[in-house]
C-alpha positions in Angstrom: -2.8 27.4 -64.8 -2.9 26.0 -61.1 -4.6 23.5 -58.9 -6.1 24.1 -55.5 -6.1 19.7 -54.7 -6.2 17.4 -51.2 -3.0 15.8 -49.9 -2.3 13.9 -46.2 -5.4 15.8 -45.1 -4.7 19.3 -45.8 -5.8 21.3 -48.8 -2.6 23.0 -51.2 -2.5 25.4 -54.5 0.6 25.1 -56.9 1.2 26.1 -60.5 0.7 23.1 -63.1 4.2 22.3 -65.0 2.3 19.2 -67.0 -0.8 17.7 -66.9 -1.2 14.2 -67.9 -4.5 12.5 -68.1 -4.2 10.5 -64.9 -1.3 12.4 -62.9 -0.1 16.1 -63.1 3.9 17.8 -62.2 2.9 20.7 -60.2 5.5 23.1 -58.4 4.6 24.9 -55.1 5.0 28.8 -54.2 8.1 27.4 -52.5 9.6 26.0 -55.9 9.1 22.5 -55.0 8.2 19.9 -57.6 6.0 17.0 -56.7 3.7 14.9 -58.7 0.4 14.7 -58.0 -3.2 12.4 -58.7 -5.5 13.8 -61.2 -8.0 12.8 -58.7 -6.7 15.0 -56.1 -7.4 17.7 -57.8 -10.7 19.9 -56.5 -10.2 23.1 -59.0 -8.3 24.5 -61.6 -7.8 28.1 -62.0 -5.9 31.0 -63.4 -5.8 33.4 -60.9 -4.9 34.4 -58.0 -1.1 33.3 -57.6 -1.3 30.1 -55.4 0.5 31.4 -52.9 -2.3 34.1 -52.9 -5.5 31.6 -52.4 -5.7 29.9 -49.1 -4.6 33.1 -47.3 -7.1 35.4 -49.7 -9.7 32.4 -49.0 -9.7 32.0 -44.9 -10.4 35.2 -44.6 -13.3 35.0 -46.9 -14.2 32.2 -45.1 -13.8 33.7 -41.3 -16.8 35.1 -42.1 -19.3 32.1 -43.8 -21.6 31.0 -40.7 -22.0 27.2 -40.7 -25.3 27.5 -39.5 -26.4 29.7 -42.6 -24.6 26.8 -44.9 -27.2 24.7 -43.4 -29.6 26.6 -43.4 -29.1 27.8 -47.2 -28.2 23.8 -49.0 -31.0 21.7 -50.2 -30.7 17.3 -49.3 -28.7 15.2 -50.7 -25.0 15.5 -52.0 -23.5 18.5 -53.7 -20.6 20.0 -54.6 -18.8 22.3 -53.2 -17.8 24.7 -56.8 -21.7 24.4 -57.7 -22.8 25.3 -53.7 -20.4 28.5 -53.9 -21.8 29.9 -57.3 -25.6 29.7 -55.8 -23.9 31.0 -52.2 -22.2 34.3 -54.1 -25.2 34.5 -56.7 -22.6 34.0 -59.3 -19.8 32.0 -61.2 -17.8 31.8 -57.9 -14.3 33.0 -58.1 -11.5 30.4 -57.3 -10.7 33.0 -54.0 -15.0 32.4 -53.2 -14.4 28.6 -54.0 -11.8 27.8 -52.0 -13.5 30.0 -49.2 -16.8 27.9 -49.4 -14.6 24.4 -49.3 -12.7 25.5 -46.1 -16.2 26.5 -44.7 -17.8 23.3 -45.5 -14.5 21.1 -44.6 -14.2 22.6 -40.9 -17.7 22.6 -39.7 -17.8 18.8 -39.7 -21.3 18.0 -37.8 -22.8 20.5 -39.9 -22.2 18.9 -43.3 -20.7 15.3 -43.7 -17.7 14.6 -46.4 -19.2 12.0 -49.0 -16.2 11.9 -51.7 -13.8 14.4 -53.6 -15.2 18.0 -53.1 -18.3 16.6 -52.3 -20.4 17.0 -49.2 -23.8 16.1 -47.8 -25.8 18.5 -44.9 -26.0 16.6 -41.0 -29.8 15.4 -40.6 -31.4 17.7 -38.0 -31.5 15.4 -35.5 -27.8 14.5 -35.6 -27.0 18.1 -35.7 -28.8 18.6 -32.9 -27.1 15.7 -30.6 -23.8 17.4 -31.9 -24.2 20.8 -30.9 -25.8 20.0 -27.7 -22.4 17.8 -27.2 -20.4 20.9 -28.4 -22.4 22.9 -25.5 -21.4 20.6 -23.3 -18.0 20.3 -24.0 -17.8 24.2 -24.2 -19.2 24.4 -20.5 -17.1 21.6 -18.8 -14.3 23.9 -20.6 -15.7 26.8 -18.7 -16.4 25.0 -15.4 -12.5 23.9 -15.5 -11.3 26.7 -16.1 -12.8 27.6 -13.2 -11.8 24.9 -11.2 -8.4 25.5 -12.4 -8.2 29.6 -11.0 -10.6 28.3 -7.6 -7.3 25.7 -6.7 -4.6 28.0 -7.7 -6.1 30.4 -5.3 -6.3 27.4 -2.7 -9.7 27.3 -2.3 -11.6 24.1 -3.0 -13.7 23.7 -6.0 -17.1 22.6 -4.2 -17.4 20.0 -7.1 -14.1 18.2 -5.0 -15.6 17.8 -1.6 -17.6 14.1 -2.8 -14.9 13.0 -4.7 -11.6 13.9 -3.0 -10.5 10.2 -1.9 -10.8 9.0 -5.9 -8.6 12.6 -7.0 -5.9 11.8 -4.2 -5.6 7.8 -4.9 -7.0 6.5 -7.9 -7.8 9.7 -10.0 -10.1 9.0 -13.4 -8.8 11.0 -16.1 -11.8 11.3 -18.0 -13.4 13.7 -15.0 -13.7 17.1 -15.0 -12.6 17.4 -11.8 -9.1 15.5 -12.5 -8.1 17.5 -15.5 -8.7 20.6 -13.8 -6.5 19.2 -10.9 -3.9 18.7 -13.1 -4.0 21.4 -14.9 -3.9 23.2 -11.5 -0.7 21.1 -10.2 1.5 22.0 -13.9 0.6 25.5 -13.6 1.6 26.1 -9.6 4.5 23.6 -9.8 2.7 21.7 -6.8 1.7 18.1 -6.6 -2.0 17.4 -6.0 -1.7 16.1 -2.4 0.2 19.5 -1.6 -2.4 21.2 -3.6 -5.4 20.2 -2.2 -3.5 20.3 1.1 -3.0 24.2 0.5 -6.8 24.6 0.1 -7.7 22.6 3.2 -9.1 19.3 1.5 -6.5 16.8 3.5 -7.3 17.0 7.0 -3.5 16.2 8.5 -0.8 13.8 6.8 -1.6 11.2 8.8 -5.2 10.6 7.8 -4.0 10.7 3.9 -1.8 8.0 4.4 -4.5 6.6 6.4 -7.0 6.7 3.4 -4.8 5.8 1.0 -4.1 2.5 3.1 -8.0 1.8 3.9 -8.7 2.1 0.7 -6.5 0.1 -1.0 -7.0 -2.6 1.8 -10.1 -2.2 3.3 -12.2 -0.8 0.3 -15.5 -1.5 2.5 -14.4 0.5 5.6 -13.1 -1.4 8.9 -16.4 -1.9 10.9 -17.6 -5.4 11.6 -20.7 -6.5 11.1 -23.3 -5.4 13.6 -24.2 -9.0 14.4 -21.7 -12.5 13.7 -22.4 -15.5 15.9 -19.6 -17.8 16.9 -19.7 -21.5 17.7 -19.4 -22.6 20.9 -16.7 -24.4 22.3 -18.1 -26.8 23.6 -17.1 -28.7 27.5 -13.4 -29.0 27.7 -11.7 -29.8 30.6 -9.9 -27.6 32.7 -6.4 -27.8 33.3 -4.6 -27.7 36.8 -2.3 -24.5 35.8 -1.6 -21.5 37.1 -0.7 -19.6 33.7 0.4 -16.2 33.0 1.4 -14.3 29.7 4.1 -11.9 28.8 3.6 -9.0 26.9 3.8 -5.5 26.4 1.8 -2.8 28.0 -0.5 -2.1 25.0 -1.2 -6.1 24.0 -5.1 -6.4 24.3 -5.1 -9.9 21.8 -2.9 -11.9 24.4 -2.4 -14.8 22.1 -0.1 -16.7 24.4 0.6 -17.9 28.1 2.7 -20.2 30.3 2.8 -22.2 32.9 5.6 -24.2 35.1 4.9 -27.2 37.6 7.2 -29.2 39.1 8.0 -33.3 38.4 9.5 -34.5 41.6 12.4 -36.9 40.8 12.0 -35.9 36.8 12.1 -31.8 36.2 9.4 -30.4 35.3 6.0 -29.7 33.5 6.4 -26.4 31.3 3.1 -25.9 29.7 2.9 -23.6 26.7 -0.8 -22.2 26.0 -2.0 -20.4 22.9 -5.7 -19.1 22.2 -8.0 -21.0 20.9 -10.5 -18.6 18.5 -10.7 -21.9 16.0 -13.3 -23.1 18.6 -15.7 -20.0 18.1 -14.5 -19.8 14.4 -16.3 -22.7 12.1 -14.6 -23.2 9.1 -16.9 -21.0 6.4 -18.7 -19.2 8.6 -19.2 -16.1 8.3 -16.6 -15.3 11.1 -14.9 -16.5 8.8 -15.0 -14.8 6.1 -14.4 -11.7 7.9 -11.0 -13.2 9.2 -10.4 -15.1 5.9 -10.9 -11.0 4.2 -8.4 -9.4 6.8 -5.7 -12.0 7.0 -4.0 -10.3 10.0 -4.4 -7.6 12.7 -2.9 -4.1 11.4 -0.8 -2.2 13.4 0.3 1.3 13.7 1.7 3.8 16.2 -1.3 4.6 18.2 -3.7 2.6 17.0 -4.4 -0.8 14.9 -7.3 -2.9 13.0 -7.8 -6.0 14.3 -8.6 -9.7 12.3 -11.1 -10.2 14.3 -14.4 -8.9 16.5 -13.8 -7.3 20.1 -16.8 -9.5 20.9 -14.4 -12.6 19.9 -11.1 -11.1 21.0 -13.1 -10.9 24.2 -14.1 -14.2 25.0 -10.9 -15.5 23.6 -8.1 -13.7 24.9 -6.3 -14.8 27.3 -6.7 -12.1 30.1 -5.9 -12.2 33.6 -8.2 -13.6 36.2 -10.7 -16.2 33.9 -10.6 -19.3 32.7 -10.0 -19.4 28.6 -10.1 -21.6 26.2 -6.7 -22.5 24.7 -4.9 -25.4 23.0 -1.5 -26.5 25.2 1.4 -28.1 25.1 2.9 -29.7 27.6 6.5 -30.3 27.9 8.1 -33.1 29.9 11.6 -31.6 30.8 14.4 -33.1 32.7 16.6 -30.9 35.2 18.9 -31.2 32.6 16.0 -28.5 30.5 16.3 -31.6 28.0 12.6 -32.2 26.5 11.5 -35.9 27.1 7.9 -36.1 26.1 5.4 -33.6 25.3 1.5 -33.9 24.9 -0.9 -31.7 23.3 -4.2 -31.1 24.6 -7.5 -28.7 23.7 -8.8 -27.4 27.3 -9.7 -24.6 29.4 -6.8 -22.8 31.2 -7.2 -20.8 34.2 -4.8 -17.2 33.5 -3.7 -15.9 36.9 -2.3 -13.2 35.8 -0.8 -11.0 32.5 2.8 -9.5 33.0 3.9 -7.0 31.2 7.5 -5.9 30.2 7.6 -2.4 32.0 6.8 -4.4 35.1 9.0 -7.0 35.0 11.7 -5.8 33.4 13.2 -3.4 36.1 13.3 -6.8 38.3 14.3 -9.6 36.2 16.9 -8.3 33.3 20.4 -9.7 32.8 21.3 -7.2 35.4 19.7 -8.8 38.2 19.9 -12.3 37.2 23.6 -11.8 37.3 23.6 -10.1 40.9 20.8 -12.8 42.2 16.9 -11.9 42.0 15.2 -10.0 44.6 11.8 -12.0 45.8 8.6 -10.9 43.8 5.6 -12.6 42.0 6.7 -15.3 39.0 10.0 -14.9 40.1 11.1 -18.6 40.5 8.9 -19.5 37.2 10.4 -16.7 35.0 14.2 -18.2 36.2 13.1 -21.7 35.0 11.6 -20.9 32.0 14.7 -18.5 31.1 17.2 -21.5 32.1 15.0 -23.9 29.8 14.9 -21.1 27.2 18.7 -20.9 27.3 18.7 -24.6 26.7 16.6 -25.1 23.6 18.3 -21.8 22.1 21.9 -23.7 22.9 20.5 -26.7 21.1 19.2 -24.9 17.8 22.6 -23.5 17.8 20.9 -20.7 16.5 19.8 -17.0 18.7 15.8 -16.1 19.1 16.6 -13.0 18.8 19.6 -10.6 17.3 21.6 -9.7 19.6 21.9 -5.8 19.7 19.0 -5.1 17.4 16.0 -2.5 19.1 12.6 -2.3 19.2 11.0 0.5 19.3 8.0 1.6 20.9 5.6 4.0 20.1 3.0 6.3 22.4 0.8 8.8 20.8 -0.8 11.2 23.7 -3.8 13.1 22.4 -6.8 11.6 20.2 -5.4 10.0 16.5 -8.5 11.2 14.7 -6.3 14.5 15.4 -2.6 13.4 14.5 -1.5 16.8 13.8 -2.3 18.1 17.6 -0.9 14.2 19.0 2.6 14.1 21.1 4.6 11.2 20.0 7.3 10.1 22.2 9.5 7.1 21.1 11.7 4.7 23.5 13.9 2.6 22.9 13.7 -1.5 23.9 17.2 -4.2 23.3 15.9 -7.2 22.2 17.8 -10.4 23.4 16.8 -9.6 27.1 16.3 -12.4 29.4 12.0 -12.1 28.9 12.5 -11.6 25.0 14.4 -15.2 25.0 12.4 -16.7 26.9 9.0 -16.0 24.9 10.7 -16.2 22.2 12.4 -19.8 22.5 8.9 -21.1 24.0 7.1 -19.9 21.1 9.7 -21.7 18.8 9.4 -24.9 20.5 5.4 -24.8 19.8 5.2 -23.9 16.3 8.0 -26.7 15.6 6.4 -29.5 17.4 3.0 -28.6 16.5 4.4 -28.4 12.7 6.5 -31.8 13.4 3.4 -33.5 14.7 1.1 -32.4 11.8 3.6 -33.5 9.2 4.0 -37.1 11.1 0.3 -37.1 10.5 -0.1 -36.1 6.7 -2.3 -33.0 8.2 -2.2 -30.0 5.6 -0.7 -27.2 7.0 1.2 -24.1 6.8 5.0 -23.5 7.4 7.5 -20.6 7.3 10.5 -21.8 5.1 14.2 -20.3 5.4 16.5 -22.1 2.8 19.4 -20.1 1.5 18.8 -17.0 3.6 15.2 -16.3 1.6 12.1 -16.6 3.6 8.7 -17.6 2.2 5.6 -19.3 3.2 4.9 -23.1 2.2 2.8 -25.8 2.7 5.6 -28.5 2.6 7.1 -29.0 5.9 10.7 -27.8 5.0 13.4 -26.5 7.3 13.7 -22.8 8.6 17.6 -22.4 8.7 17.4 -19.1 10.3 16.0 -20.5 13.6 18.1 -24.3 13.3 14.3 -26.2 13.3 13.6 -29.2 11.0 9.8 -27.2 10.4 8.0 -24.2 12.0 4.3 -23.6 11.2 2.9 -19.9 12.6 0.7 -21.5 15.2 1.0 -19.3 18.1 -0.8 -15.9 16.9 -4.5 -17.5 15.7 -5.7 -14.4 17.1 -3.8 -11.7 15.2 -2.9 -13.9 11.6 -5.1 -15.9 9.8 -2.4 -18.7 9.0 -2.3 -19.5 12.6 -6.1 -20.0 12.6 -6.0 -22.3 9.7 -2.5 -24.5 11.3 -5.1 -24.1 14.4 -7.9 -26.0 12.9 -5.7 -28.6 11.2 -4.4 -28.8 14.9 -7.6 -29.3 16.4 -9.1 -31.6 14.2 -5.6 -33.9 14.9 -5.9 -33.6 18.8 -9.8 -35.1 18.4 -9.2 -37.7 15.8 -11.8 -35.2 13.1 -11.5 -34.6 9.3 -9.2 -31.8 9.2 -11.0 -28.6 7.4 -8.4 -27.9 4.5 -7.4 -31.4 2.4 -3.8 -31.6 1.6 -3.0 -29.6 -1.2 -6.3 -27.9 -1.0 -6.7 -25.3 -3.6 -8.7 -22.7 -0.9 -5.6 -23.6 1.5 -2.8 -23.1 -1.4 -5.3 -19.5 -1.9 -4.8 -18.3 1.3 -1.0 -19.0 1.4 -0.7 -16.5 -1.6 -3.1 -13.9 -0.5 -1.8 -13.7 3.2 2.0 -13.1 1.9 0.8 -10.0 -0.1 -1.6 -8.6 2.4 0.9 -9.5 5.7 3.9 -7.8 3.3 1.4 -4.7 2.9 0.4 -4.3 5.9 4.2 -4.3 7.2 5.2 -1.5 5.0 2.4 0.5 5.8 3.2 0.0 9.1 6.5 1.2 8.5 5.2 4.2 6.7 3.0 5.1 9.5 6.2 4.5 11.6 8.6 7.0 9.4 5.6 9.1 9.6 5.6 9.6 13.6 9.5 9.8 13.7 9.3 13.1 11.1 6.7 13.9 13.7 9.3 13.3 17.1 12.2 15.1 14.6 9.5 18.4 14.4 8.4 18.0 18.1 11.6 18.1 19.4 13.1 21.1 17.6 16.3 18.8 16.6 18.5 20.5 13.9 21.3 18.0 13.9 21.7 13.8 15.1 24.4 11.7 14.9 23.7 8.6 12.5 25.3 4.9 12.3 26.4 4.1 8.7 25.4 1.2 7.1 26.1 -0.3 3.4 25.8 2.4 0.5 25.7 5.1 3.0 22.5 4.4 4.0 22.6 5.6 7.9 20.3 4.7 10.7 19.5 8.2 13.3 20.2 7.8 17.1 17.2 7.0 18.5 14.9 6.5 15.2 13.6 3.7 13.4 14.6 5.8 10.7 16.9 5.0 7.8 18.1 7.7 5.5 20.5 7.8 2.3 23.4 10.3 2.4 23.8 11.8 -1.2 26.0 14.5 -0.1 28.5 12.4 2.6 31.7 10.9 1.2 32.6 7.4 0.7 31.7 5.9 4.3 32.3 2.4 5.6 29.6 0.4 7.7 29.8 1.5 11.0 31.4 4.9 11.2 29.2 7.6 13.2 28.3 10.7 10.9 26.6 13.9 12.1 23.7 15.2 10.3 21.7 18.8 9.8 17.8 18.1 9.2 16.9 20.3 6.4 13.6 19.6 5.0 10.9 17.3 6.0 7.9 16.4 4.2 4.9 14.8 6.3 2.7 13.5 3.1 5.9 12.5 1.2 7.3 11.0 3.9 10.8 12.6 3.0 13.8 13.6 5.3 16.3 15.8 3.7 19.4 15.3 5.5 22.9 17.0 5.0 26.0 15.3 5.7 28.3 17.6 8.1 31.0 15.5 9.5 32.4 11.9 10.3 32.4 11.8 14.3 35.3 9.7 16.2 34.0 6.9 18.2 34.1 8.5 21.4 32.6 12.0 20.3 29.5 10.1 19.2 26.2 10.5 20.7 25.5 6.9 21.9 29.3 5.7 21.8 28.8 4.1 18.5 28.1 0.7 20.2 29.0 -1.8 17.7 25.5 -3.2 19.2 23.9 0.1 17.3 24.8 -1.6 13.9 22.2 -3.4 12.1 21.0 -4.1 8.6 19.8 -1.2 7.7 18.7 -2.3 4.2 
């Protein structure tokens, strides 16, 4: 005798070795012994072999429509033994049995399991929903398969065209359109940004990373609101300066300017100006908000998205030729450059005029300070300020800038929207020269007197923090190591970074005896501490990206198969003329400094990858460059 029974799911047929009244010893077509429930048990039989059943029974089965079941079964439960003998019109065999079971057991929203052998037909309308789901599932089957063949051919699914921002960054696994893509990716071997790149969804590299950044960061696109109003500033008086700024050639938010008058018998009057937006910006506002949403002006190669309005940059910045307003410091300083007395004040300054570094630097450089300055405009305030610059950097006992580090500067010829027709051409800038100090030591000297004074005060405010080599923000008044100052609160940028704005306020509201906006240890001013480190830190790296992105770019552009490289630690190298640091797998053990010579191999513009193969250690003096010890940076 044998047993067609249920176990873990799956139905099985052995021979019976003893039957007890609540358990049975049966023993498989394979010889295995196992012991068994009575109640597993769906039918005893004598013949076929069970090894014979299930294989006699699905094919019987193969060819029982579901639909006729239905169709065919009256309501309410039944069995499945007493269903086959009215299905066959006769005592059922175990083979016509079995068949009926595995019939009824796989068309599960036809008839619904109710016990042991037992079933129960799906109410019409639940059959109905079920089948129409089945449909459903059956064509989105259909429509990616589909999908699947249209991308492998590289040619975009029309279904894509809406959605292609969603499938590139944040893809939803649940869509259609996403399994197909991936399905698409495994079976070319290509990853979806390459993919949809082949069938001409990505309009150029640069506009993916592009995307990915805005919408990650600016989920609500980058236009302003058609319409903000600002405050007005109010009457301020206006200051008996001739002021200028220094800046680069592409600086349109000119957050800073200077000015020099001599003290007869003392020194002299140095006067440090910085823009004032916190008098068109009220606190809550919906200026703002916008401001408080952006945290900081983005930048990138040949373009940038600023914190604030053009209608406010406008009024604000302080451009040649008009009288802005802007919050000064005035320092008192001896002819010894030693600062006696300073004094802050909110006013209008008049800007004669903005220099910029390609200008000035052919005239006033270490160069020509060391041979003695030819006469030209700003000439005898740029050697003052300089001197004084020298002095307060002496004091710190600490440089504004490292020595032999580079900037590097960036022009894109052609229109962005198109980056893929653009020329990029990159120079190369030493920082450390005599205009770099001087800016940079100025700039110092504000933001750690302004700090100073709103400590003395108890003003809430926000400070940059160096202790044991780690930077971080803070709204303590702690030392900044790095630059040798007891405190040093971002004050000096209100137009580009939204901590400047706030310490602007706070500043503000000292200078004219008000309640300060932000309360010491004010939750919103605590908030916007934590939320301008993340968004400053990602808007740095994408920077960076955008950066790496354009030198690839310059690499292509210039046909250049091989550059020399300075090693730094874990042979990570920095190429001649590149912000552009790359890891040598295949060079040898190399110390920090030695010169290496590279072949380009690969590059990949939406990866951002350089493949780069080590050829050969260079000797100092066959080096491109000379391997300058001034060449060697961190590079990590």
């Amino acid at each position: 005798m044998h047993v067609l029974y249920e176990e873990d799911g799956a139905f099985k047929a052995a021979t019976i070795v003893s039957d007890n009244d609540t358990s049975l010893q049966v023993e498989t077509a394979s010889g295995k012994r196992s012991k068994i429930k009575a109640a597993s048990v769906l039918l005893r039989y004598g013949d076929p072999a069970p090894n014979a059943l299930l294989d006699r029974a699905e094919v019987l089965a193969a060819g029982i429509e579901p639909d006729f079941l239905w169709e065919c079964v009256g309501e309410g439960e039944f069995s499945f033994a007493d269903f086959a003998d009215e299905y066959f019109g006769h005592v059922a065999t175990a083979v016509e049995a079995t068949a009926l079971l595995l019939a009824l057991h796989s068309a599960p929203i036809y008839f619904h399991r109710k016990g042991k052998g037992r079933f129960r037909k799906a109410p019409p309308e639940i059959l109905q929903a079920a089948l129409a789901g089945l449909e459903r599932k059956r064509q989105q089957a259909l429509t990616i398969e589909r999908m699947v063949r249209e991308l492998k051919a590289f040619s975009l699914p029309p279904e894509f065209s809406p959605m292609l921002g969603q499938l590139l960054y944040k893809p939803d696994r649940n869509r259609s359109e996403t399994k197909a893509l991936e399905a698409a990716c495994a079976e070319s071997g290509l990853s979806a940004a390459h993919l949809l790149q082949r069938c001409g969804a990505i309009r150029s590299a640069h506009d993916y990373h592009l995307q990915r950044f805005l919408l990650e960061q600016f989920p609500r696109g980058t236009a302003f609101p058609a319409t903000v109003a600002m405050a007005q500033p109010g009457s301020l008086p206006r200051a008996d300066v001739r002021a200028f700024s220094i800046d680069d050639a592409t600086t349109t938010e000119i957050d800073d300017a200077f000015s020099l008058q001599p003290l007869p018998g003392v020194g002299w009057r140095v006067g440090i100006h910085i823009a004032a937006p916190s008098l068109g910006i009220a606190p809550g506002s919906p200026l703002d908000a916008i401001a408080r949403e952006r945290l900081s002006t983005v930048y990138l190669p040949g373009s940038k998205i600023t914190m604030l309005p053009d209608s406010l940059l406008d009024q604000f910045t302080l451009a040649g030729g008009r009288d802005c307003p802007a919050v000064s410091l005035y320092l008192t300083v001896s002819q010894e450059f030693e600062i006696t007395a300073h004094e802050s004040r909110v006013e209008i300054v008049p800007v004669v005029a903005n220099l910029r570094h390609h200008d000035i630097e052919p005239l006033f450089n270490e160069r020509t300070i060391a041979d003695g300055l030819l006469d030209f405009a700003w000439r005898d305030e740029l050697i003052t300020l300089w001197q004084f610059a020298n002095a307060c950097e002496g004091r710190r006992g600490k440089p504004s800038a490292m020595q032999g580090n580079f900037d590097y500067n960036f022009r894109i010829d052609g229109d962005i929207g198109n980056a893929e027709g653009c020329r990029v051409e990159i120079s190369l800038r030493k920082r450390g020269s005599p205009l770099d100090k001087l800016v940079a030591e100025l700039m110092i000297v504000a933001n750690s007197t302004w700090g100073g004074l709103l400590a003395e005060q108890g003003i809430a405010a926000i400070y940059r923090v160096q202790t044991g080599g780690k930077v971080r923000m803070s709204t303590s008044p702690q030392a900044h190591e790095g630059l040798g100052v007891k405190q040093y609160a971002w004050s000096s940028s209100p137009l580009r970074r939204y901590v400047d704005l706030i310490n602007q306020w706070q500043l503000v509201a000292c200078l004219r005896g008000e309640t300060p906006p932000f309360a010491a240890r004010s939750e919103a001013l605590f908030a916007a501490l934590r939320d301008f480190e993340l968004t400053y830190g990602a808007y740095i790296e994408f920077q960076r990206s955008m950066e790496r992105y354009w030198c690839l770019r310059w690499l292509r552009q210039q046909g250049i198969e091989t550059i020399d490289a300075t090693v730094g630690r874990d042979n990570l190298a920095r190429l001649d003329q590149l912000p552009l640091a790359q890891r040598l797998p295949s060079a040898p053990e190399l110390k920090p400094g030695q010169r290496v010579l590279l072949r380009i191999e690969s590059i990949d513009y939406l990866t951002l990858s350089l493949g780069c193969r080590y050829l050969e250690t260079l000797a100092p003096e066959t080096a491109n460059g000379g391997g300058d010890d001034e060449m060697l940076e961190a590079l990590d």
